[in-house]
C-alpha positions, 0 to 999 in steps of 0.5 A: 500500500503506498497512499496518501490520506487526507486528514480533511473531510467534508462528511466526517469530523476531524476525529473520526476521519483520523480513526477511519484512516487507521481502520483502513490501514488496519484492515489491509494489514490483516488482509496481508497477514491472511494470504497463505505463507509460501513453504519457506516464510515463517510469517509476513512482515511489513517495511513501513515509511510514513511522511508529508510525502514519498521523498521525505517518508521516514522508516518506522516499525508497524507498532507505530503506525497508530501514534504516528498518524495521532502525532500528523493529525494533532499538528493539523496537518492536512494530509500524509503519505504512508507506505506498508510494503509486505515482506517475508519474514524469518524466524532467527533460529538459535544454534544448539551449540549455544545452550552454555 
């Protein structure tokens, strides 16, 4: 997903436009984390970036998708861009060896 929201609009109060942004995003990582995992992924994991625009989007773990956009929307900032990019994940497996 790599989209721009907008914080303002015409049939939601302010408040409620920035919960339906969340909802939103929330509901595409799920439909994410839903696909069928090829045989050698151990889960999907996501590369987020979150900014005024794609040039100045900065990485920033999914965890904190939620306080970010609260942070752009109590600056009253208009609009942001986020970018959610689905991504295998690995598992780090833990050598027998190292059982000291």
């Amino acid at each position: 997903m790599r989209k721009t929201f907008s914080l303002t609009a015409t049939n939601h109060a302010p408040d409620r436009q920035v919960d339906n942004v969340k909802h939103q995003i929330k509901k595409y990582i799920g439909r994410e984390r839903r696909k069928d995992l090829p045989p050698d992924v151990d889960f999907w994991d996501f590369d987020c970036k979150i900014g005024q625009d794609a040039k100045t989007a900065v990485p920033i773990h999914i965890s904190e998708i939620n306080k970010k956009i609260s942070e752009i929307a109590a600056e009253k900032k208009e609009n942001f861009y986020i970018e959610v990019l689905v991504k295998p994940g690995f598992k780090n497996k833990k050598k027998a060896d190292q059982t000291e």
